[in-house]
C-alpha positions as a Python dict, from the first residue, in 0.01 Angstrom:
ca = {
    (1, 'X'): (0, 0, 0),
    (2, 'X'): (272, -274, 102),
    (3, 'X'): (571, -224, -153),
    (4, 'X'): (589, -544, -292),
    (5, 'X'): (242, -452, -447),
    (6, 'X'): (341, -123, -546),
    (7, 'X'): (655, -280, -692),
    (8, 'X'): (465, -539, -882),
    (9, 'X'): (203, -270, -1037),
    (10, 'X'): (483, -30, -1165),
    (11, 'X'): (628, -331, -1326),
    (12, 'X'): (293, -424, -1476),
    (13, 'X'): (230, -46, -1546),
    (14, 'X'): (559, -71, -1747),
    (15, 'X'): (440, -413, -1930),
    (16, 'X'): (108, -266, -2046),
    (17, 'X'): (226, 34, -2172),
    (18, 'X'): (510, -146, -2373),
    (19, 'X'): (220, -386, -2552),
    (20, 'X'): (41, -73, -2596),
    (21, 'X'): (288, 83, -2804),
    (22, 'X'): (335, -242, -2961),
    (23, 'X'): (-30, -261, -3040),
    (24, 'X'): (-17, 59, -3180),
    (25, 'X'): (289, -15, -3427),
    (26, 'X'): (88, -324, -3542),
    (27, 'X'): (-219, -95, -3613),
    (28, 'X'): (1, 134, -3841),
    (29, 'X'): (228, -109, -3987),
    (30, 'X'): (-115, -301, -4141),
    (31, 'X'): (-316, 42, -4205),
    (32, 'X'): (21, 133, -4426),
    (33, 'X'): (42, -170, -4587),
    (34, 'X'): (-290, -268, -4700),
    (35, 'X'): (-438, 5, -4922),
    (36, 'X'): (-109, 32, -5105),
    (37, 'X'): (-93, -295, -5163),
    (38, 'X'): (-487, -354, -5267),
    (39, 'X'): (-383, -30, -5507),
    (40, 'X'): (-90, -183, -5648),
    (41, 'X'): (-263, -471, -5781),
    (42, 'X'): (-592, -332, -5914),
    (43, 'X'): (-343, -110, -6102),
    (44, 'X'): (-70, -382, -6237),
    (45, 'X'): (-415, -591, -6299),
    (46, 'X'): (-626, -333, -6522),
    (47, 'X'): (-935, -485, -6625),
    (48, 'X'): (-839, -815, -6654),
    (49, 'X'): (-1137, -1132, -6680),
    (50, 'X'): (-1003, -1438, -6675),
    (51, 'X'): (-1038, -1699, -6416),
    (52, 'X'): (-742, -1673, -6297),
    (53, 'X'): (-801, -1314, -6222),
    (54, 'X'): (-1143, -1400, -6037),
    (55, 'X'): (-988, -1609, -5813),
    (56, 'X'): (-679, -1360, -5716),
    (57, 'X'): (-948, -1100, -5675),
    (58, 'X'): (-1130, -1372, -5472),
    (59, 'X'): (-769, -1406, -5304),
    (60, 'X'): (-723, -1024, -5244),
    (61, 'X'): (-1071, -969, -5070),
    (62, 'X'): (-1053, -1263, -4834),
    (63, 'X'): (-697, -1134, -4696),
    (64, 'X'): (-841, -808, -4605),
    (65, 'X'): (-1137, -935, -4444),
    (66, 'X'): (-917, -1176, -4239),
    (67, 'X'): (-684, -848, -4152),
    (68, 'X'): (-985, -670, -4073),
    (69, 'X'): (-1092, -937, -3862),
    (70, 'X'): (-721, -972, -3680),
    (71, 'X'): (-755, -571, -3639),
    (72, 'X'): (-1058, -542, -3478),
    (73, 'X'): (-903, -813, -3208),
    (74, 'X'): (-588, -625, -3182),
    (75, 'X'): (-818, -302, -3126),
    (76, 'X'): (-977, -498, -2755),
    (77, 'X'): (-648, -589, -2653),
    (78, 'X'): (-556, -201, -2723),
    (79, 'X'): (-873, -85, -2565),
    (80, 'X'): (-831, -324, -2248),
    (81, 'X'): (-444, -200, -2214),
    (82, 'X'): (-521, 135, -2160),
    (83, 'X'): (-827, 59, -1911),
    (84, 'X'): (-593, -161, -1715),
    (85, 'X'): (-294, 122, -1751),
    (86, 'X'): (-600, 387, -1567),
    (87, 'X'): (-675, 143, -1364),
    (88, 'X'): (-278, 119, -1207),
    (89, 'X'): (-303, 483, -1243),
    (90, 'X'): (-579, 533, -996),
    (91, 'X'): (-448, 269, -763),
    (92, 'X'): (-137, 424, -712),
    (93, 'X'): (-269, 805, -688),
    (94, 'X'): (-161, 918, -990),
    (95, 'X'): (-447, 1099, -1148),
    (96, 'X'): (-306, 1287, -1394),
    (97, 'X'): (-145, 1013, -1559),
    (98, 'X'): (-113, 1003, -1952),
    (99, 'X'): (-374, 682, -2000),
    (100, 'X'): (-641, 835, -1762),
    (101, 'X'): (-587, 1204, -1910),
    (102, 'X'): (-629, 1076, -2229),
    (103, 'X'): (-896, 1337, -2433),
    (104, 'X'): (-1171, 1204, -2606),
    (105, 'X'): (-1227, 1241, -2955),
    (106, 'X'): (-1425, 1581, -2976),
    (107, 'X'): (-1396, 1672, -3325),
    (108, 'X'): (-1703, 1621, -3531),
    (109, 'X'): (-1811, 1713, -3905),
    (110, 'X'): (-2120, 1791, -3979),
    (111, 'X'): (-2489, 1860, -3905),
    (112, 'X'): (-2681, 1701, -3609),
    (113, 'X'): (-2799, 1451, -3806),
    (114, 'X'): (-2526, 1319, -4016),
    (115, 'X'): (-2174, 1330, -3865),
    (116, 'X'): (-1847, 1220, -3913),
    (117, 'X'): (-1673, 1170, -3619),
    (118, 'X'): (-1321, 1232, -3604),
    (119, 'X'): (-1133, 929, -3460),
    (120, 'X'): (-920, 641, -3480),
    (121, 'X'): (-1229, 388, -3536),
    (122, 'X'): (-1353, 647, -3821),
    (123, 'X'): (-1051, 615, -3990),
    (124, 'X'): (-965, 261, -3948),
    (125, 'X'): (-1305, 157, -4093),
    (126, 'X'): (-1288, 413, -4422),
    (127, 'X'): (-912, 233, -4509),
    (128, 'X'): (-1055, -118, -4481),
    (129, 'X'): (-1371, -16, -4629),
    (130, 'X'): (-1199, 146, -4926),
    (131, 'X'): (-995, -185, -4984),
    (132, 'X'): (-1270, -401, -4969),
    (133, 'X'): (-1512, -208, -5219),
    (134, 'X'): (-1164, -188, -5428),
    (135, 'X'): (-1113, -561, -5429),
    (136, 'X'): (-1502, -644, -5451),
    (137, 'X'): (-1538, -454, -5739),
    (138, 'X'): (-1249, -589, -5940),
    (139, 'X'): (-1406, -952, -5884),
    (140, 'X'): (-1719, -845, -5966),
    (141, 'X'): (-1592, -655, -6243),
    (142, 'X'): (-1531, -1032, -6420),
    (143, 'X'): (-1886, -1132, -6464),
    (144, 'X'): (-2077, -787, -6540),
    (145, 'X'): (-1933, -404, -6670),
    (146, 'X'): (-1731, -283, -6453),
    (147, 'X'): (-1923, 46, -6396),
    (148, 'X'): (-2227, -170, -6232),
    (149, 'X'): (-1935, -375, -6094),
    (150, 'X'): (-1770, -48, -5904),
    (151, 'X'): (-2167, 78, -5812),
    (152, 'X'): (-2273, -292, -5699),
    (153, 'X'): (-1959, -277, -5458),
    (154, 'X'): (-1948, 6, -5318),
    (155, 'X'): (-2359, -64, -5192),
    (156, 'X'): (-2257, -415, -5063),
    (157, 'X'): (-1946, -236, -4879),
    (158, 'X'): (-2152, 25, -4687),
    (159, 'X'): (-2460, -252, -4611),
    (160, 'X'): (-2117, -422, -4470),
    (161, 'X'): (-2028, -135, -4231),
    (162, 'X'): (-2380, -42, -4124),
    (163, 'X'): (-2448, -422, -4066),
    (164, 'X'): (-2120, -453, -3887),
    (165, 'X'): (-2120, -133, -3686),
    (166, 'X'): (-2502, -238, -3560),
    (167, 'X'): (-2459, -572, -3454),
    (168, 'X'): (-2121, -503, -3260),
    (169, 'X'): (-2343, -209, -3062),
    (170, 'X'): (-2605, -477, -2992),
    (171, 'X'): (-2332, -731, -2875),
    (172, 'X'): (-2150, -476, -2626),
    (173, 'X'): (-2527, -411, -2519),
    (174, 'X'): (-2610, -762, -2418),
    (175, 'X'): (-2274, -787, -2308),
    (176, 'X'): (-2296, -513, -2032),
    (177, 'X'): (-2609, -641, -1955),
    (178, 'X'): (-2533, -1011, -1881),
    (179, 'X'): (-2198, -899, -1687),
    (180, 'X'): (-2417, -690, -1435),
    (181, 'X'): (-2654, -959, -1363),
    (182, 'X'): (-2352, -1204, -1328),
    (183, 'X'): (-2207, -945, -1076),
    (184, 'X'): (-2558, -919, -897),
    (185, 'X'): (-2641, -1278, -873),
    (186, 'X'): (-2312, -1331, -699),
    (187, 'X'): (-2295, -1028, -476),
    (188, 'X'): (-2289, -1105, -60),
    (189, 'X'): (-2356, -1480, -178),
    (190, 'X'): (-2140, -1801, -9),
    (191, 'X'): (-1888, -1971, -250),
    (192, 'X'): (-2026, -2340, -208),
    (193, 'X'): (-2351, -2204, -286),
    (194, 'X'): (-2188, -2020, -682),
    (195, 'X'): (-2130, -2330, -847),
    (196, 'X'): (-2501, -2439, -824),
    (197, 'X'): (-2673, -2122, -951),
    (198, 'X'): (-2771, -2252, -1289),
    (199, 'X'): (-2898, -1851, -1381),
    (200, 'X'): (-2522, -1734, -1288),
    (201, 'X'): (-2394, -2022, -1465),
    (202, 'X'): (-2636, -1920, -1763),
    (203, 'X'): (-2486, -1599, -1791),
    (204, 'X'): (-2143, -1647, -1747),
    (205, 'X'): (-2148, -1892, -1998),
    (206, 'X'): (-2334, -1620, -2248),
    (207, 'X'): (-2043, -1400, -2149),
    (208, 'X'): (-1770, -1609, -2224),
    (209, 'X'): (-1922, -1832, -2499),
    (210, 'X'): (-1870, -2150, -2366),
    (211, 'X'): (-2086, -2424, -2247),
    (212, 'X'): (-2271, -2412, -1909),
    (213, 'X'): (-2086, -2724, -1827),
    (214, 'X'): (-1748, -2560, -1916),
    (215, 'X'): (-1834, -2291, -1677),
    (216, 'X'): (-1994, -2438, -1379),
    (217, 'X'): (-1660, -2649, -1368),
    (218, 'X'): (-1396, -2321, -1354),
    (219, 'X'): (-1661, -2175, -1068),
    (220, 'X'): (-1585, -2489, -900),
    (221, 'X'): (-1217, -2511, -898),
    (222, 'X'): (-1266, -2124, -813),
    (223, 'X'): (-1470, -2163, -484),
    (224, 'X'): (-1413, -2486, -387),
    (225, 'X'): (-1036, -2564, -405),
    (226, 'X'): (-875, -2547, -108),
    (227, 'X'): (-563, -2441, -310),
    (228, 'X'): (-728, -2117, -401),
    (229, 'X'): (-775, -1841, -203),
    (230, 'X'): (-870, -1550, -402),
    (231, 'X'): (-1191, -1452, -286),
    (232, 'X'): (-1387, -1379, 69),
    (233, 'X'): (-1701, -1605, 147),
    (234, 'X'): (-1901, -1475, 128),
    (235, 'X'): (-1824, -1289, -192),
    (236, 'X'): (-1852, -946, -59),
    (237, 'X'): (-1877, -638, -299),
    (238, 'X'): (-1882, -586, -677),
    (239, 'X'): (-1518, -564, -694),
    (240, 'X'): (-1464, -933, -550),
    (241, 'X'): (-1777, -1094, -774),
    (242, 'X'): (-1602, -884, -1081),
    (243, 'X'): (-1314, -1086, -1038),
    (244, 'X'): (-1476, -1435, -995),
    (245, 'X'): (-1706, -1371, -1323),
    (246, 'X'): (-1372, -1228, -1494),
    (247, 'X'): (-1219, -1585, -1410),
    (248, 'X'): (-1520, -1752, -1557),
    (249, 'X'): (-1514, -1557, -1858),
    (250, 'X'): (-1241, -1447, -1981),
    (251, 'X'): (-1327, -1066, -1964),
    (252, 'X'): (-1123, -791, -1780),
    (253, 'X'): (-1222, -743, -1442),
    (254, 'X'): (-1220, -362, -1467),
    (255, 'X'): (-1410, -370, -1709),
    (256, 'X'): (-1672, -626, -1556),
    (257, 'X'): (-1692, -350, -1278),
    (258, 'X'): (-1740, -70, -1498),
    (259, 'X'): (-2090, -294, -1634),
    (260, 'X'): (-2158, -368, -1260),
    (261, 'X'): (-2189, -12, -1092),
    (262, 'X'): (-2309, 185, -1420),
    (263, 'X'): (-2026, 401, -1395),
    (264, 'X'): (-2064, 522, -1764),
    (265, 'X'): (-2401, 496, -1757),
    (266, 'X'): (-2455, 318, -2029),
    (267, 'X'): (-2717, 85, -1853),
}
């Protein structure tokens, strides 16, 4: 490796693990702060049933579905940090580093039917979940008793979850589905010949949730422009079309890859 590139990939190596830890002190900082919080007020509050109270209740519920919503972006950034840190890792030979020795989460409890798996997603999910059956049963508690009230939300928090937890496994399904095709349709094919596939085109847009349009015109700057020279032609290899459809996309490229060549298989 020339050592201007190994230069440049320590640095980066040094980057990504300082947003990683970063990252991280955001996760705790907001898994801290939130239940205490949702507790104080249901406590200060009682059993209170005035408008007023509704709409703080309202209030209270909406804020931790938004922080829910900024943690579970927070958690792909985290997740794609620590891919790219193995990634550097294997590049530069070090195979025992601390990203790409990372253990699994192993512990499990339970039967072989219904388990509780011992990790950070576990976790993270019973805190917000608790908070959000707190605060939905406090505003529900205004219009009916708040025994029904606690029963009602506690239901309409787990049909949350589950609903949640099964459509994000059906996106990251379709997801590694659409970013293999991309990878094969582009595989040992010329450049000038990308921007007119309308079935790559199709799927990158899928991927990054844009319009075809949108799409077809990055691919174009991408192959065509005699300013860029990041690819071969013809684009030679899963590695080189992982990069183009990561361009097009917005997605990691090591990722892309990962989709590509079944490494996990989970295809």
């Amino acid at each position: 490796m020339k050592s201007d590139r190994h230069e440049a990939l320590l640095r980066e190596y040094a980057e990504a693990s300082g947003n990683f830890r970063l990252l991280t002190d955001i996760r705790f900082r907001l898994l801290a702060l939130l239940p205490i919080a949702s507790a104080a007020t249901a406590a200060f509050k009682g059993d209170a049933k005035s408008a007023d109270d509704a709409v703080l209740y309202a209030f209270g519920l909406l804020v931790t579905l938004g922080v829910l919503t900024y943690h579970t972006r927070n958690d792909q950034l985290y997740n794609a940090l620590i891919g790219r840190c193995k990634a550097i890792e294997r590049t530069l030979g070090i195979w025992d580093g601390a990203y790409g020795s990372r253990p699994r989460a192993w512990l499990e409890i339970g039967g072989a039917k219904y388990r509780w798996k011992v990790d950070h997603s576990s976790g993270v999910m019973l805190i917000y979940s608790a908070s959000i059956a707190l605060w939905l049963s406090k505003l529900l508690g205004v219009f009916i008793p708040p025994t029904a009230a606690a029963v009602q939300a506690i239901l309409l928090t787990f049909l949350f979850a589950f609903l949640l937890s099964q459509n994000q496994e059906a996106r990251l399904i379709s997801l590694r589905r659409d970013a293999a095709d991309a990878v094969a349709c582009v595989n040992n094919k010329a450049l000038a010949a990308i921007p007119s596939d309308t079935k790559f085109i199709a799927l990158c847009a899928k991927l990054a949730g844009k319009k075809p349009e949108v799409v077809s015109a990055r691919a174009t700057f991408y192959t065509k422009s005699k300013d860029v020279t990041y690819f071969p032609d013809p684009l030679e290899g899963a590695d080189a079309a992982s990069r183009l459809v990561a361009l097009l996309t917005d997605l990691t490229p090591e990722w892309i890859y990962i989709c590509a060549t079944n490494q996990r298989g989970e295809l």
